[in-house]
N, CA, C and O atoms as a DFTB+ gen file, in Angstrom:
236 C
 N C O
     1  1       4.864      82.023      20.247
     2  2       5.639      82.947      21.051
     3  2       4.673      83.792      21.884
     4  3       3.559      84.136      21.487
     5  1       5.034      83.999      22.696
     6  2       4.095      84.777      24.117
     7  2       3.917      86.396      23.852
     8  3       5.026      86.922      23.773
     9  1       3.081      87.118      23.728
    10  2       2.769      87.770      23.449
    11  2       2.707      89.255      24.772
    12  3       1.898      90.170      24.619
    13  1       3.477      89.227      25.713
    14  2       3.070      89.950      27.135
    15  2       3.884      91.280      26.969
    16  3       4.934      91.241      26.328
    17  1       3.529      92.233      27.416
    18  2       3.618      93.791      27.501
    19  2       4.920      93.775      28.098
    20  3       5.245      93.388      29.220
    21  1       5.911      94.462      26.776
    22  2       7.384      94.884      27.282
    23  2       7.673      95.911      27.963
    24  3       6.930      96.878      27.799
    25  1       8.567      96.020      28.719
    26  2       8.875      96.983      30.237
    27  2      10.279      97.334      30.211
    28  3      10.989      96.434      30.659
    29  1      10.918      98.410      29.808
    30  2      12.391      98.392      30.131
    31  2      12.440      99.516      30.918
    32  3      11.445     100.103      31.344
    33  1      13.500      99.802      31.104
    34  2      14.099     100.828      32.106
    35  2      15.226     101.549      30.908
    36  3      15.544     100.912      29.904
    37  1      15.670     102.725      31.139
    38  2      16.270     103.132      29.868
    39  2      17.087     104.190      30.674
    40  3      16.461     104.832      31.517
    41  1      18.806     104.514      30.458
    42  2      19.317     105.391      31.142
    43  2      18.683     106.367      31.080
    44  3      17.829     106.639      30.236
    45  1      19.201     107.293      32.389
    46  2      17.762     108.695      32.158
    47  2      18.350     109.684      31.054
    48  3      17.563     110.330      30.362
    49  1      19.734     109.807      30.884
    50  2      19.751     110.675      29.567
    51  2      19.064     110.141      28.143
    52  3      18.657     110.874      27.243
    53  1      19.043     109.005      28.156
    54  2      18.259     108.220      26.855
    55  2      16.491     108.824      26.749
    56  3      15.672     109.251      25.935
    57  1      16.664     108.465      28.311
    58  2      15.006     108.716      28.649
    59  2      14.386     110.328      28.546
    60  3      13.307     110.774      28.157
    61  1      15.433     110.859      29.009
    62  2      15.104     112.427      28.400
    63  2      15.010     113.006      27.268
    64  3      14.268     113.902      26.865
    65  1      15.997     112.292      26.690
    66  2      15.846     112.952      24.890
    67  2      14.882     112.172      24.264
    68  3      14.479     112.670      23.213
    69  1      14.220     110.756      24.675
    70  2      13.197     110.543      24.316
    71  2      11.564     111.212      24.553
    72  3      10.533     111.298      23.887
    73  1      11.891     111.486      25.495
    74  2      10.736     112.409      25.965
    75  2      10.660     114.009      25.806
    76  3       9.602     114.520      26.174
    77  1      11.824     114.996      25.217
    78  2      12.018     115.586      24.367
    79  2      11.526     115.853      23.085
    80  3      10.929     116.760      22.505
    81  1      12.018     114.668      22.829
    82  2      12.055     114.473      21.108
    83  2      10.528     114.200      20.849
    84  3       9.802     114.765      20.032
    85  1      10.203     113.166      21.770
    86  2       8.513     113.386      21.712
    87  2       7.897     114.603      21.856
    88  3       7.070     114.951      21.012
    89  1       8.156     115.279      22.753
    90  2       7.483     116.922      23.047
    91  2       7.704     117.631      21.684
    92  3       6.737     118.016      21.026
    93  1       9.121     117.819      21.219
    94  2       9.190     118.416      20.118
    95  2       8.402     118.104      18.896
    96  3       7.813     118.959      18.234
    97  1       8.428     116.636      18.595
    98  2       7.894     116.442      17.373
    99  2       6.082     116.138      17.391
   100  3       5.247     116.023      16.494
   101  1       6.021     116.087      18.883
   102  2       4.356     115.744      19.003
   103  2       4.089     114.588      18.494
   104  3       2.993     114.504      17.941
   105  1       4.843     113.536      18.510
   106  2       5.037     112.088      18.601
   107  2       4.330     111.014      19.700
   108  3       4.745     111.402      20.793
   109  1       3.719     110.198      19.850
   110  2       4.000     109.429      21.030
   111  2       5.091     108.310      21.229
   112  3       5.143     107.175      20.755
   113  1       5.764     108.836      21.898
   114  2       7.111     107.508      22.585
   115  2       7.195     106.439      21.833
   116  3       7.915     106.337      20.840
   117  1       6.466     105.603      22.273
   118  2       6.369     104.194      21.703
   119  2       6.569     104.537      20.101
   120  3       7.646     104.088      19.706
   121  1       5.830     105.200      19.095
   122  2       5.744     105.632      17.880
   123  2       7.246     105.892      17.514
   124  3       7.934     105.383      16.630
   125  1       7.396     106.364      17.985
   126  2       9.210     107.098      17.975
   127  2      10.056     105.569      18.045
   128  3      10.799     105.089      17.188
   129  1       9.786     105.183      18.953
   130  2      11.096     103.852      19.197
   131  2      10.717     102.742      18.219
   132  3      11.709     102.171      17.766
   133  1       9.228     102.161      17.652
   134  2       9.177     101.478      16.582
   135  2       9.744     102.134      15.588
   136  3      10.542     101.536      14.865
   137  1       9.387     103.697      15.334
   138  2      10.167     104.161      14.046
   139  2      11.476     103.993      14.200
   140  3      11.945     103.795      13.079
   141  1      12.416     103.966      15.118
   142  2      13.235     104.011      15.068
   143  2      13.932     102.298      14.953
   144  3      14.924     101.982      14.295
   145  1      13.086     101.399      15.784
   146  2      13.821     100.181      15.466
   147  2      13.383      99.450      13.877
   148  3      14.026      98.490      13.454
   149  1      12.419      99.944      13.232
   150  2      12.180      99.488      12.141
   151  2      13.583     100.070      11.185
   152  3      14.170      99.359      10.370
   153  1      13.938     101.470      11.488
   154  2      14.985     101.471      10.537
   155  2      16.293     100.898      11.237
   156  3      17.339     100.988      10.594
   157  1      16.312     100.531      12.036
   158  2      17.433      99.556      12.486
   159  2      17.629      98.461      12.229
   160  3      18.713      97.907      12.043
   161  1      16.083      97.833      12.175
   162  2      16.512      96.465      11.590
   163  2      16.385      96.620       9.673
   164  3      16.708      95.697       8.925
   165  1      15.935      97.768       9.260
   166  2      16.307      97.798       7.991
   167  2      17.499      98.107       7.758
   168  3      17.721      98.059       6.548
   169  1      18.698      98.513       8.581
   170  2      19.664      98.622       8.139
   171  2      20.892      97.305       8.638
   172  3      22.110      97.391       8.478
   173  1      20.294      96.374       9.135
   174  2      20.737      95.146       9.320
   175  2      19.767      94.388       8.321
   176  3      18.758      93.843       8.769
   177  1      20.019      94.356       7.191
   178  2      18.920      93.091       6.599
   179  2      19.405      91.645       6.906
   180  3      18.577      90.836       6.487
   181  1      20.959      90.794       7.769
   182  2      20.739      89.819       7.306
   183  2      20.625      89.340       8.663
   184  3      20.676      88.148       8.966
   185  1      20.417      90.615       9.746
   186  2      20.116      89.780      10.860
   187  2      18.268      89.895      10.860
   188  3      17.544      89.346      11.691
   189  1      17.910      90.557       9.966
   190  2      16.344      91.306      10.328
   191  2      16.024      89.905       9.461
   192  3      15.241      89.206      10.104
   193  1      16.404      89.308       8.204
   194  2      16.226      87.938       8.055
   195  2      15.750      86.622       8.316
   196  3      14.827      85.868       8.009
   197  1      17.374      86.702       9.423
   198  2      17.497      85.785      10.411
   199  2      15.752      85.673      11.488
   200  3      15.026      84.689      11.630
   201  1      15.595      86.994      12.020
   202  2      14.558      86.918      13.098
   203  2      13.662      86.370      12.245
   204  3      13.132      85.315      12.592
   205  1      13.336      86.920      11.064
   206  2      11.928      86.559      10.426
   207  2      11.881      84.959       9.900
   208  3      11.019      84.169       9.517
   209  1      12.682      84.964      10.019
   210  2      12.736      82.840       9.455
   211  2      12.376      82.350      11.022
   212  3      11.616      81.414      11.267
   213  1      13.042      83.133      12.003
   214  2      12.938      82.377      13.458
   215  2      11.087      82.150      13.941
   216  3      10.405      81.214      14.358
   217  1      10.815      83.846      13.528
   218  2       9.230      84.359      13.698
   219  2       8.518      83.469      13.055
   220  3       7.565      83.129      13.757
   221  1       8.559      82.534      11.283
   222  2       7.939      82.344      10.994
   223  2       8.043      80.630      11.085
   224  3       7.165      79.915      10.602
   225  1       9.042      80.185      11.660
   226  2       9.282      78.683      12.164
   227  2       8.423      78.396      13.105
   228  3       7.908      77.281      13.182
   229  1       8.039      79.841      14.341
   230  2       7.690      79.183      15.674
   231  2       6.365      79.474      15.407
   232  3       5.637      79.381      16.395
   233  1       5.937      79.734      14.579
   234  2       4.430      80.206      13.745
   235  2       3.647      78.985      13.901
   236  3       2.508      78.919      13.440
């Protein structure tokens, strides 16, 4: 699987309270949104599963 630098665009109210929430907590961004999708896909375990059988097929 290709490994190239992800780029999104994010509504700007999303984008503000992310950059907020960073100021407040003295976070960096990126830090914040892995923390946050790690507990997302921990709270989906049987799709967080699914990816990891996919991740470790194309291995």
């Amino acid at each position: 699987m290709a490994r190239n630098a992800l780029s999104f665009r994010f509504p700007e109210e999303f984008a503000a309270m992310l950059r907020t929430w960073s100021f407040v907590t003295e976070k960096d961004q990126r830090t914040i949104l892995q923390e946050a999708f790690t507990e997302y896909a921990n709270n989906h375990p049987d799709t967080k599963e699914k990816v990891l059988q996919v991740i470790n097929t194309l291995k």
